[in-house]
C-alpha positions, 0 to 999 in steps of 0.5 A: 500500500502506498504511504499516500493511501495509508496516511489518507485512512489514518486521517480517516481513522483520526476523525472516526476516534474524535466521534468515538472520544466525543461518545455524544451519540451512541448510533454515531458511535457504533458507525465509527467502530464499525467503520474502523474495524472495517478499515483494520480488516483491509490491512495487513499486520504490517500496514495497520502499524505503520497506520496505527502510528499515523493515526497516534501522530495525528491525534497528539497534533489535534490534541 
């Protein structure tokens, strides 16, 4: 997978745990961690790391 893909979910990730952190609706909630599972089952190991640290990178940015 190319850097430019993985940095595109791991924004997409971010955004999907500020729902979750937010937790102000229990339906939206559910969607994003459906949606992220989702995400994590297209992946690799290897890929889901390397996006997991984006995702970590970004969310201390927007913290």
């Amino acid at each position: 997978m190319k850097k430019k893909e993985m940095k595109k979910l791991a924004e997409r990730i971010a955004k999907l745990e500020s729902i979750i952190e937010a937790n102000e609706n229990c339906a939206e909630v559910l969607r994003a961690k459906d949606e992220i599972m989702s995400i994590s089952g297209s992946l690799t190991p290897f890929d889901m790391m390397i996006v997991d640290e984006m995702v970590q990178e970004i969310l201390e940015e927007n913290s």
